[in-house]
C-alpha positions as CSV (number, residue, x, y, z in Angstrom):
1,X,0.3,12.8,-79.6
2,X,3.8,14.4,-78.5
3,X,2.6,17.3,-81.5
4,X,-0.7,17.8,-79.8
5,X,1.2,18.2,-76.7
6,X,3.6,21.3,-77.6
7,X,0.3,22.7,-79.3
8,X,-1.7,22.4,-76.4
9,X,1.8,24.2,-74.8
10,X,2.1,26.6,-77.0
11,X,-1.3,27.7,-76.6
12,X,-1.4,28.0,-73.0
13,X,1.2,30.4,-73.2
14,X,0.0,32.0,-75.8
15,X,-2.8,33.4,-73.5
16,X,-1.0,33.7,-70.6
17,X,1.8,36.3,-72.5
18,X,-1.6,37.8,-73.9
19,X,-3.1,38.2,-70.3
20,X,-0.1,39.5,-68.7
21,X,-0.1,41.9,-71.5
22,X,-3.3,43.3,-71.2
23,X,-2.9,43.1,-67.2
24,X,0.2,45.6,-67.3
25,X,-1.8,47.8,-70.2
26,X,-4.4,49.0,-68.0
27,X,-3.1,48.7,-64.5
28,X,0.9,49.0,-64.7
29,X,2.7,46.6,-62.0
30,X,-0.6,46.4,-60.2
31,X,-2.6,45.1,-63.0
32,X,-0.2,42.4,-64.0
33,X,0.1,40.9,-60.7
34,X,-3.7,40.6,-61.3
35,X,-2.9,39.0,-64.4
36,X,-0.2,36.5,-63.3
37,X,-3.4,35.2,-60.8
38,X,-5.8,35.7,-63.8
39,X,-3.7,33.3,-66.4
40,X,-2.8,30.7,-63.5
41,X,-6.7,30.0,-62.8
42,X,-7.6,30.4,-66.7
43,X,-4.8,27.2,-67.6
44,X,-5.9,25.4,-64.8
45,X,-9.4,25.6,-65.9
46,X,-8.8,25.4,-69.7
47,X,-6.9,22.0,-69.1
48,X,-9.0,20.1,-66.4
49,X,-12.3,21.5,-66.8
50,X,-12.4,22.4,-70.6
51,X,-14.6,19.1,-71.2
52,X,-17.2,20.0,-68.6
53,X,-17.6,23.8,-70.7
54,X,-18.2,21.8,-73.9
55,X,-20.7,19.7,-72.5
56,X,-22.2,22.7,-70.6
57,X,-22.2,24.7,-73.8
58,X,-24.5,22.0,-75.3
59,X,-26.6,21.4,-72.6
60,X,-25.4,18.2,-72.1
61,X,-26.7,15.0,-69.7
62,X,-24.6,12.1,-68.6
63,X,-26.8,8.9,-69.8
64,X,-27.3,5.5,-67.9
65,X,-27.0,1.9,-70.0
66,X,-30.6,1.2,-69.1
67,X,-31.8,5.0,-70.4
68,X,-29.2,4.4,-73.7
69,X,-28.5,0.3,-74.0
70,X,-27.9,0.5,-77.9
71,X,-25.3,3.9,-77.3
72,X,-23.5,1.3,-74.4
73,X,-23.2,-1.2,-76.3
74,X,-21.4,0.3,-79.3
75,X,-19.4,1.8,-77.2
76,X,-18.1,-0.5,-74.9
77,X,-17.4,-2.6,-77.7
78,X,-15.5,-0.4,-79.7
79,X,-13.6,0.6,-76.4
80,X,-12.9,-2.8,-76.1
81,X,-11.6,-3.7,-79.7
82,X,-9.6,-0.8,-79.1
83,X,-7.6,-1.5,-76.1
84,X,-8.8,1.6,-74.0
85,X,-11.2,3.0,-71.5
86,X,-14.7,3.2,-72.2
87,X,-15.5,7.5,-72.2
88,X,-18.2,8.7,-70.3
89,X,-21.4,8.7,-72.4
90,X,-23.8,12.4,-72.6
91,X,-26.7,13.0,-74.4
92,X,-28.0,17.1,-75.7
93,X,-31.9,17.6,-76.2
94,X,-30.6,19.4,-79.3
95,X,-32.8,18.2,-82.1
96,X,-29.6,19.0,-84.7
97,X,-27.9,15.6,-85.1
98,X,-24.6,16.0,-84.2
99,X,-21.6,14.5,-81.8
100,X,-18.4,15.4,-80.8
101,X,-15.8,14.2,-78.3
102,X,-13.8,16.2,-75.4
103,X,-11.3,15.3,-73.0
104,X,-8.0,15.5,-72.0
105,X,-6.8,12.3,-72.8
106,X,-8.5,8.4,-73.2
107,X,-8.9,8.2,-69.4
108,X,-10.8,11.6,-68.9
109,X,-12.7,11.7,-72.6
110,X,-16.4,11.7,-72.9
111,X,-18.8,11.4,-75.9
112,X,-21.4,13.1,-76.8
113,X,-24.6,12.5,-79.2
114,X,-27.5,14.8,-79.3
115,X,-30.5,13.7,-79.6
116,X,-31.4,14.3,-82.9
117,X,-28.5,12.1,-84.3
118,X,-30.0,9.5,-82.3
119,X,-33.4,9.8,-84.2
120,X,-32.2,9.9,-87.3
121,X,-29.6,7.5,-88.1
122,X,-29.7,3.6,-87.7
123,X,-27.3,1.5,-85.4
124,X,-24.3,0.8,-88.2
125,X,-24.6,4.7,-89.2
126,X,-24.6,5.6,-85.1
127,X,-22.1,2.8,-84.8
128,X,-19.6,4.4,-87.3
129,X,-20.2,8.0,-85.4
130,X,-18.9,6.8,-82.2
131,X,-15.9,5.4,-84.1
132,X,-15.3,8.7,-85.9
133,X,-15.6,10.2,-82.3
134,X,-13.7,7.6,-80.6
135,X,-10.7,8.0,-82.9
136,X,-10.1,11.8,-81.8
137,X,-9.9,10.4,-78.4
138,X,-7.5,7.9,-79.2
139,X,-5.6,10.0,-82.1
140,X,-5.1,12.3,-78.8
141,X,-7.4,15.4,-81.0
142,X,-9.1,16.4,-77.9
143,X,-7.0,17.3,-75.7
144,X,-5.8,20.3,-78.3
145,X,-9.0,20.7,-79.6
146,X,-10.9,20.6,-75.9
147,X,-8.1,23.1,-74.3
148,X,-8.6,25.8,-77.7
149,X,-12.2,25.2,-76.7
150,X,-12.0,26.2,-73.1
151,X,-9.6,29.0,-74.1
152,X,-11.7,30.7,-76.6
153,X,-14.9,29.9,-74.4
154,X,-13.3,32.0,-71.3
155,X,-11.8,34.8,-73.7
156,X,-15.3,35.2,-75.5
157,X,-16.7,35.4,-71.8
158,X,-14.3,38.1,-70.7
159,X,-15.3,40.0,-73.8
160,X,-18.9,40.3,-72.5
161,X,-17.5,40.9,-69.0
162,X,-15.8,43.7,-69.6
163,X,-18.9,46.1,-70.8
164,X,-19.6,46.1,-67.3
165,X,-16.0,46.7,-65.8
166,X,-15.1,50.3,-65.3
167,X,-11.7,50.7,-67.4
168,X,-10.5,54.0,-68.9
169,X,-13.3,57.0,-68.9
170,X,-15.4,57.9,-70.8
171,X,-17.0,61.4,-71.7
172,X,-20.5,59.8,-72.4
173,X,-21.6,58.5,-69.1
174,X,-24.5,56.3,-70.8
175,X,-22.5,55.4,-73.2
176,X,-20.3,52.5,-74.0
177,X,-16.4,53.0,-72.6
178,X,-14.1,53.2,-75.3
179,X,-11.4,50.8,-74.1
180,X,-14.0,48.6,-73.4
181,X,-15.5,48.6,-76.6
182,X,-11.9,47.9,-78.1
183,X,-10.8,45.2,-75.9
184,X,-14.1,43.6,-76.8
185,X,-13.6,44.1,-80.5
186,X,-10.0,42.7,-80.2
187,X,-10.9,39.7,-78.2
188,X,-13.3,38.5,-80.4
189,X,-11.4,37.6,-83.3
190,X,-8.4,36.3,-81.1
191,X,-10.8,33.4,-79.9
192,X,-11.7,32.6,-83.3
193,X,-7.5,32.8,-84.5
194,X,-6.7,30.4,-81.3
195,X,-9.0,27.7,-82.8
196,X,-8.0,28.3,-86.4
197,X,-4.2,28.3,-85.3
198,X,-4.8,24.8,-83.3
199,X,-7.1,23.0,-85.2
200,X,-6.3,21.4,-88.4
201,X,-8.8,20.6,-90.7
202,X,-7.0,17.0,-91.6
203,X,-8.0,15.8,-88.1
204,X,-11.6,15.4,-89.2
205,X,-10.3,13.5,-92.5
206,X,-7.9,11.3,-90.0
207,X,-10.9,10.7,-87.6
208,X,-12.5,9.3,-90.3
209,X,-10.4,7.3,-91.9
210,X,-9.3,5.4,-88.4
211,X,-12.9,5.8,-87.4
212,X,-14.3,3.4,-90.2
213,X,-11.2,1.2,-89.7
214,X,-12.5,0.9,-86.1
215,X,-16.1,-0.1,-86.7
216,X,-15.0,-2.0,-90.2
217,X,-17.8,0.2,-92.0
218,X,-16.5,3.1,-93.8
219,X,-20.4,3.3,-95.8
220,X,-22.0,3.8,-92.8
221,X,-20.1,6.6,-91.6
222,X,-20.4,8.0,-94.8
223,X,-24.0,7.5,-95.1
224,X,-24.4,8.7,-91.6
225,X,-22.2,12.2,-92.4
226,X,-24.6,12.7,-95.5
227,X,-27.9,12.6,-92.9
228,X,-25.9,14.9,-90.3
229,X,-25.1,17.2,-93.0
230,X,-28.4,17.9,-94.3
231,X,-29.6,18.3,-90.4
232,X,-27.1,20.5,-90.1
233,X,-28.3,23.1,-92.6
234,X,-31.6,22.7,-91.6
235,X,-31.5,22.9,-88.1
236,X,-28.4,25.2,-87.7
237,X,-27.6,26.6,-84.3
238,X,-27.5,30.1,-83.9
239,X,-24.1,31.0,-83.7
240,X,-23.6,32.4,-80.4
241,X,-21.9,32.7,-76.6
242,X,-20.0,29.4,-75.8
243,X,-21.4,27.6,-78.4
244,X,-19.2,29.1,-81.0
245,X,-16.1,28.1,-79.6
246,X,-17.5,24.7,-78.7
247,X,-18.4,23.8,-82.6
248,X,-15.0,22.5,-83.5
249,X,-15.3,19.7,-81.6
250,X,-18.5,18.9,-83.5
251,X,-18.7,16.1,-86.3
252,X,-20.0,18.4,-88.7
253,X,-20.8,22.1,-88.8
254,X,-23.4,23.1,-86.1
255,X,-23.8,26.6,-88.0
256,X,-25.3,27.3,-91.2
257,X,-23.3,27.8,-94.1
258,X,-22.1,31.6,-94.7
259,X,-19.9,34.5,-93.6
260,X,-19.9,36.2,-90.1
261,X,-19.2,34.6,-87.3
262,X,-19.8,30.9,-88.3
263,X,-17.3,30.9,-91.1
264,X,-14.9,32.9,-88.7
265,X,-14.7,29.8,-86.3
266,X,-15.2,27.2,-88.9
267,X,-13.0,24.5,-89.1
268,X,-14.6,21.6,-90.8
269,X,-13.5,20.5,-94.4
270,X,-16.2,20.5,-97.0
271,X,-18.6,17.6,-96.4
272,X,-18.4,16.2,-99.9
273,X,-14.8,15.2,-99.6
274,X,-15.5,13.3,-96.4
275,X,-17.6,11.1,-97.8
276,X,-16.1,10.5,-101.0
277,X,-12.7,9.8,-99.3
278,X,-15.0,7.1,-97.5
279,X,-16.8,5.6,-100.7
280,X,-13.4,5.1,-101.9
281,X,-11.9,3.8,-98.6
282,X,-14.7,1.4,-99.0
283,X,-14.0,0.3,-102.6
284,X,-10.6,-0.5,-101.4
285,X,-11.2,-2.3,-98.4
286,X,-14.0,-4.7,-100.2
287,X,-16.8,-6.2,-98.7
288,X,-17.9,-4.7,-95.0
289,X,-16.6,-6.7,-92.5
290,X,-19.1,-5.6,-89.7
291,X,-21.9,-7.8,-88.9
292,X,-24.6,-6.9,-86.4
């Protein structure tokens, strides 16, 4: 937790030394007082509202008990086992199945399921999601991973601001301004090196080890990974606009498999390790202790 914490740090002032730099670049003493204001508002956001642009990205809903009794009930009572707060519960219309969790810490966290996962996987494979989710809440993962969210989410924004921002000249009036063109190049691939610089790919293989531990059913969350895996690949999600900085979060993958953009931001270990570490977390453990 006290790791996450100088991350999280570490990366807010990362962007603001990268935003005052840029400020004093194009508009000397002028520009970086501009900036100062800039990188105050940006942290603010990235920290207390990074959770609401995750949730946004996906098009997410918060869900009632009576609309989602099943999703309450696994949740609460996993909460519960846990010692902590129950996280507020959303729901995408994304037919992908997927999930992820975001959040600044156990007391501001929220959980999301789309509804293709929903669909597709029975209540002990759900049941072992939510622990895999719940356990980057409690493991403190979200905070780090919600802030690089919000952080790359604004920068990719500003990228597509700035084509309509007068900087510099340029000799071709119709054309596109050359700084502009270059800041957007550069910003790019600084959002994708924030989330590969703060995310570790162990987190996922931590969430679900203490994940199964939670919900006593390591098969399940393997079996479930296997389903969400194959959905994956054949329902990717084009890789674009908030989305791509949002993905991390995810329990598996939302892109398809390949260079570009997707593998820039990917983050996730390979699939088949997951759920072989699980298999043999379950051959260990013995018989499943969960009973419905």
């Amino acid at each position: 937790m006290h790791h996450n914490r100088l991350k999280t740090a570490a990366l807010l002032g990362l962007l603001t030394s990268l935003i005052l730099a840029i400020g004093y670049w194009f508009g000397g003493s002028g520009g970086l007082v501009i900036a100062v204001v800039v990188s105050l508002l940006m942290n603010g956001v990235t920290y207390f509202y990074s959770d609401k642009l995750a949730l946004r990205s996906m098009g997410a809903q918060p869900v009632s008990e009576a609309q989602f009794p099943e999703l309450y009930r696994m949740v609460r009572e996993l909460s519960t086992q846990a010692g902590q707060p129950m996280p507020r519960l959303y729901v995408s219309p994304t037919s992908q199945p997927n999930a992820f969790a975001t959040g600044r810490n156990p007391q501001h966290a929220a959980v999301c399921v789309t509804q293709g996962i929903v669909e597709i996987l029975d209540y002990r494979e759900l049941r072992g999601v939510i622990g895999h989710e719940l356990s980057h809440v409690y493991n403190r993962d979200i905070l780090i991973s919600s802030v690089a969210a919000g952080l790359a989410g604004i920068i990719t924004m500003l990228a597509n601001i700035a084509w309509f921002i007068p900087l510099g000249s340029s000799d071709d009036e119709d054309g596109p301004n050359p700084a502009v063109l270059l800041l957007t190049l550069i910003l790019g691939p600084i959002a994708a090196m924030l989330i590969q610089m703060a995310i570790s790919r162990s987190r996922e293989f931590q969430a679900d080890q203490s994940g199964a531990e939670l919900s006593r059913d390591p098969l399940a969350l393997a079996s479930a990974l296997r389903k969400i895996h194959m959905g994956t690949q054949m329902r990717p999600l084009p890789p674009q606009g908030q989305l791509t900085s949002t993905a991390h979060l995810m329990i598996d993958n939302p892109f398809k498999r390949g260079g570009g953009l997707a593998a820039m931001f990917s983050t996730h270990p390979p699939m088949e390790q997951r759920v072989a570490r699980l298999e043999q977390m379950a051959r260990s453990a013995g018989p499943v202790q969960f009973e419905r």
